[in-house]
N, C-alpha and C positions, 0 to 999 in steps of 0.2 A: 504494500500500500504506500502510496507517496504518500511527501511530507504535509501537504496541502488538503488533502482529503485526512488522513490522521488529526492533525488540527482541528481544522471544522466542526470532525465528530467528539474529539475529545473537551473543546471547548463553546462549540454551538452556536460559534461566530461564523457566518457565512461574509464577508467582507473581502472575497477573493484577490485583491487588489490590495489590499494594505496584509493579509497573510502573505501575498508573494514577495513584497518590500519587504518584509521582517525575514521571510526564509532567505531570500537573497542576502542582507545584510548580516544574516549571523552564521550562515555558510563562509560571508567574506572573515568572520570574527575567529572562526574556529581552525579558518587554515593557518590565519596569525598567530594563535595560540600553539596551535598544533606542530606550528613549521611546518607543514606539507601538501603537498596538494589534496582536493577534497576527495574523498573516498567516499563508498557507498555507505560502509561501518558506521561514519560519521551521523547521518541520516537520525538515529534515534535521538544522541546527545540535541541535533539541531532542533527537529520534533520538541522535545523537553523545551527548551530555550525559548522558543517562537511560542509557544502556551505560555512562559514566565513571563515574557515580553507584553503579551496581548493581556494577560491577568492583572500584570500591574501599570500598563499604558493607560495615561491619564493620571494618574496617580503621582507620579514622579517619585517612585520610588518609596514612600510614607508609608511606615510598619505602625506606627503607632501617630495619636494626637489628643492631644487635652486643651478643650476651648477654654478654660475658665486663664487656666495659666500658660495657655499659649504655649505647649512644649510639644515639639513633632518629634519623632524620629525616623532616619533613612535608611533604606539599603544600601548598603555598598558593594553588595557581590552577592551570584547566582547561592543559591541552595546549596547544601552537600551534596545533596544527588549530582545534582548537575557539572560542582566541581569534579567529583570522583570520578565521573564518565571521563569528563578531558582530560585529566590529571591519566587515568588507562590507557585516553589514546595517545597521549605525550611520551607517554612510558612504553608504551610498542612500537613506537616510532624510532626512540633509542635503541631499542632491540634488534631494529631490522638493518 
């Protein structure tokens, strides 16, 4: 199943056009991360990513917020799942 129909289904956003911006642009993220060119393998990790992206788009990152006293808090990096995935594919790239 591609990445574009997985998405969809898994998060029920049909916005075909702004899911193919986000797969495109984090396909470009994970070759940088990766150091290599895009592989098929890769496909889940992006899948995951593009669902983070779309869940928290609009949001600008904000995990937490309190109106009275004004305190937000950010993300600053992917989930553990999501690092672990890349952190695997970093690590079989050394191997190879």
């Amino acid at each position: 199943m591609d990445i574009l129909t997985q998405v969809k289904i898994l998060t029920g956003k049909t916005d075909e056009a702004l899911i193919n911006v986000l797969i495109e642009k984090t396909k470009a993220e994970v070759v940088t991360i990766c150091k290599r060119d895009y592989i098929e393998t890769m496909d889940n990790v992006v899948s995951d990513m593009v669902i983070w992206k779309l869940n928290t788009l609009g949001t600008d990152g904000i995990t937490a917020q309190s109106y009275n006293g004004i305190s937000e808090n950010y993300l600053d990096n992917y989930p553990i799942s999501i690092r672990k995935q890349l952190s695997a594919l970093t690590i079989r790239v050394r191997l190879l």
